[in-house]
C-alpha positions as protocol buffer text, in pm:
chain_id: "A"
residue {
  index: 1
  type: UNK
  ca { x: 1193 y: 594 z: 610 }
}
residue {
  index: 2
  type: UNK
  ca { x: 1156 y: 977 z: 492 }
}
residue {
  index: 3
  type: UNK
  ca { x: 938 y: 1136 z: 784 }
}
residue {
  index: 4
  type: UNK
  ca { x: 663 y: 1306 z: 638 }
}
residue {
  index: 5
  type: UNK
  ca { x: 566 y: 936 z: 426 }
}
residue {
  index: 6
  type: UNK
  ca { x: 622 y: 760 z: 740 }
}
residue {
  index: 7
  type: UNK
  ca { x: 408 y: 995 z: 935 }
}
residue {
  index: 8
  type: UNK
  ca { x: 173 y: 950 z: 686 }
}
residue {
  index: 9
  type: UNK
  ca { x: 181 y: 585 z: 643 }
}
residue {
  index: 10
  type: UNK
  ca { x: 143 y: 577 z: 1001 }
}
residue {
  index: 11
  type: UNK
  ca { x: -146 y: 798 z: 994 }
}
residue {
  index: 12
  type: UNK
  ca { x: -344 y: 568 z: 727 }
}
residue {
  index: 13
  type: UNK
  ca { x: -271 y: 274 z: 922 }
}
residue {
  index: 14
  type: UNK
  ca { x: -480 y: 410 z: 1185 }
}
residue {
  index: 15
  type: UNK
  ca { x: -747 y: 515 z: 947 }
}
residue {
  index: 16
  type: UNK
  ca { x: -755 y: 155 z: 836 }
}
residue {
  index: 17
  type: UNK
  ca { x: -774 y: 24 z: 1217 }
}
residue {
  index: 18
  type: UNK
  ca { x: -1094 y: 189 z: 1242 }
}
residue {
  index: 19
  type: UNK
  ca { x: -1247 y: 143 z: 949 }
}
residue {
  index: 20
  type: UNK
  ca { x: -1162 y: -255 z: 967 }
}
residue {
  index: 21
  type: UNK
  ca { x: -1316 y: -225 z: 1360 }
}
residue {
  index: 22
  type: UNK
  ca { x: -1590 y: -78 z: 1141 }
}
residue {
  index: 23
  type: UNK
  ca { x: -1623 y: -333 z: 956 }
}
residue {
  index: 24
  type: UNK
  ca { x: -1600 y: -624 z: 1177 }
}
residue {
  index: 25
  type: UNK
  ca { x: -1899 y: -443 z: 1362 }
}
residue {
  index: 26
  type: UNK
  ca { x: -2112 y: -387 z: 1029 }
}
residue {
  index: 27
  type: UNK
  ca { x: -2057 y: -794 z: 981 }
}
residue {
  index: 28
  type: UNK
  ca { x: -2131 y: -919 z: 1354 }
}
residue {
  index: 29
  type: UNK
  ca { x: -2478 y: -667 z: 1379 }
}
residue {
  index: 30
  type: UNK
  ca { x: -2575 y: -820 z: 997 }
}
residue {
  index: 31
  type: UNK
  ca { x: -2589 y: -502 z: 869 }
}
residue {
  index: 32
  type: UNK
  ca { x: -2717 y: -446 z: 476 }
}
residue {
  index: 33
  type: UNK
  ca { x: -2506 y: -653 z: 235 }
}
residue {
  index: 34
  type: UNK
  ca { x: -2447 y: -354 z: -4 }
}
residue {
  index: 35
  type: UNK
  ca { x: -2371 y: -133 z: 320 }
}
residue {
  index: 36
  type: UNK
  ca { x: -2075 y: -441 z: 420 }
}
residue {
  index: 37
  type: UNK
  ca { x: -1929 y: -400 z: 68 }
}
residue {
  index: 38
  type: UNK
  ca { x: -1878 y: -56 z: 44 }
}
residue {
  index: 39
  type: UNK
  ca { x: -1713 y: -52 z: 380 }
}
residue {
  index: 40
  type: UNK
  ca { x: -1492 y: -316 z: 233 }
}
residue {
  index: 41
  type: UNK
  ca { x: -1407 y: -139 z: -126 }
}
residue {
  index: 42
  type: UNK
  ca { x: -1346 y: 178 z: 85 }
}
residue {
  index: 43
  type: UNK
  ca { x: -1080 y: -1 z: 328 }
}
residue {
  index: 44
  type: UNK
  ca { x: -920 y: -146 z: -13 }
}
residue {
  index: 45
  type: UNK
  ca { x: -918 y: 185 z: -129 }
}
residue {
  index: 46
  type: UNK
  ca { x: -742 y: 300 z: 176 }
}
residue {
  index: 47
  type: UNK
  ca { x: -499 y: 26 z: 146 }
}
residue {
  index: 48
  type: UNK
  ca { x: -405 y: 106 z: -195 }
}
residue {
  index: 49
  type: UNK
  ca { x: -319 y: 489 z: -77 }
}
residue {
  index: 50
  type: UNK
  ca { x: -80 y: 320 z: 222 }
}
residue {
  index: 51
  type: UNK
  ca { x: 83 y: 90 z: -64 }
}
residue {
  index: 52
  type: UNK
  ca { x: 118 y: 455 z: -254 }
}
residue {
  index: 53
  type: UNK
  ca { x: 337 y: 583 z: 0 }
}
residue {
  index: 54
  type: UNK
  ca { x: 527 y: 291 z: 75 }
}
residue {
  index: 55
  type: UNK
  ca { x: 642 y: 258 z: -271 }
}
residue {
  index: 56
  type: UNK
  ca { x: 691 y: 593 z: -288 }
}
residue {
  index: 57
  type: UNK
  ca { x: 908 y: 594 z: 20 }
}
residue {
  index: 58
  type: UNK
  ca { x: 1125 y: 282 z: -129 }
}
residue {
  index: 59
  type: UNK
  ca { x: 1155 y: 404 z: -455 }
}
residue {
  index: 60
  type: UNK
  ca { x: 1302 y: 785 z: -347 }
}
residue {
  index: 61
  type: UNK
  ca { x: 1489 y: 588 z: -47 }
}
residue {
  index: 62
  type: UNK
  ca { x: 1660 y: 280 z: -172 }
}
residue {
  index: 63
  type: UNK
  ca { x: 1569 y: 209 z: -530 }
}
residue {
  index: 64
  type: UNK
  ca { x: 1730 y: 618 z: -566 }
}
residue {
  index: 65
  type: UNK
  ca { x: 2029 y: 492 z: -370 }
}
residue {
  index: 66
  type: UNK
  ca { x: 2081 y: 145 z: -577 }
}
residue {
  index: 67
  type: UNK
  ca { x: 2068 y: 318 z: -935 }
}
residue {
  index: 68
  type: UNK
  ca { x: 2292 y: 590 z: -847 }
}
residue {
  index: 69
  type: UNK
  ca { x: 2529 y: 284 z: -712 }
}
residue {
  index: 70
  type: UNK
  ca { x: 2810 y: 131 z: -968 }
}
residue {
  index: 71
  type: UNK
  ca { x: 2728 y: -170 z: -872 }
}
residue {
  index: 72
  type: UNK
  ca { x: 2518 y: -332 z: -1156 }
}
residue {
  index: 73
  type: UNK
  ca { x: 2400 y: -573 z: -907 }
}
residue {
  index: 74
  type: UNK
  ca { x: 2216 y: -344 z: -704 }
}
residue {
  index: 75
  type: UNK
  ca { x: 2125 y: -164 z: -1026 }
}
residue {
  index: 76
  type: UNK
  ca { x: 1935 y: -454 z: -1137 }
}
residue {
  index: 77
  type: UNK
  ca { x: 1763 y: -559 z: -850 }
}
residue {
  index: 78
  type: UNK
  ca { x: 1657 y: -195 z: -829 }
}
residue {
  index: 79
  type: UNK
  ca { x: 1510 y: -180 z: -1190 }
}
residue {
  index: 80
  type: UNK
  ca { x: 1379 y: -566 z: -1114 }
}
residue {
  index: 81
  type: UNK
  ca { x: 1188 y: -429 z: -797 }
}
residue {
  index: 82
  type: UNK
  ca { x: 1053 y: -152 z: -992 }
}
residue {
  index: 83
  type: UNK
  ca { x: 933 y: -402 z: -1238 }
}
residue {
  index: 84
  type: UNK
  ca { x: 738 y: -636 z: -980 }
}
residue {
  index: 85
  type: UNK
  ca { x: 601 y: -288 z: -792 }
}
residue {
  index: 86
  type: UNK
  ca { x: 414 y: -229 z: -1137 }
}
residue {
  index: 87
  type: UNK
  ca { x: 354 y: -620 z: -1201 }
}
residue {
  index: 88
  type: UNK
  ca { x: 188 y: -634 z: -859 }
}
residue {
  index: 89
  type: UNK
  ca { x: -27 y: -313 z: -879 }
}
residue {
  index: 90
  type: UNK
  ca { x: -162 y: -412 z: -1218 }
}
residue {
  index: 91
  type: UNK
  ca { x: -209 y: -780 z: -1121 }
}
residue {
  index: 92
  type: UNK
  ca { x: -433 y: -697 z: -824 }
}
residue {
  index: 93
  type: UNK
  ca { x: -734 y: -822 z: -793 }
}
residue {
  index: 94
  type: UNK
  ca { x: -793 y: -992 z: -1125 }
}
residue {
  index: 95
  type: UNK
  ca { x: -701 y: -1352 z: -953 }
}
């Protein structure tokens, strides 16, 4: 993994940690309803800047390394894995 996304990845995660701890408190004290969501939304939110990097890290890292390949193998399942990165973020949530 590149160092500064990984650092960074790693950093979110523990961002997330809390604000799930957070979260689980909000829920077992029966906190306001509205108040629960918005904790929730905001940890989604933070989970879709994690997924950010991590893409970002594969697609500089190997999807980079598998188009600049000769191999049309690996050229396709690098253009295919672009493909369901974008299929996935558009998808989410509207299940």
């Amino acid at each position: 993994m590149i160092e500064d996304l990984k650092k960074r990845s790693l950093h979110r995660v523990k961002i997330l940690e809390g604000q799930l701890r957070g979260l689980a408190r909000m829920i077992e004290s029966e906190e306001y309803c509205m108040d629960i969501i918005t904790q929730s939304l905001a940890i989604q939110k933070s989970l879709g800047s994690l997924n950010k990097l991590i893409a970002e890290n594969h697609i500089k890292t190997h999807v980079a390394d598998s188009l600049s390949s000769k191999d049309e193998a690996k050229q396709a399942k690098a253009l295919q894995e672009l493909m369901d990165i974008f299929e996935l973020n558009n998808n989410r949530g509207t299940k």
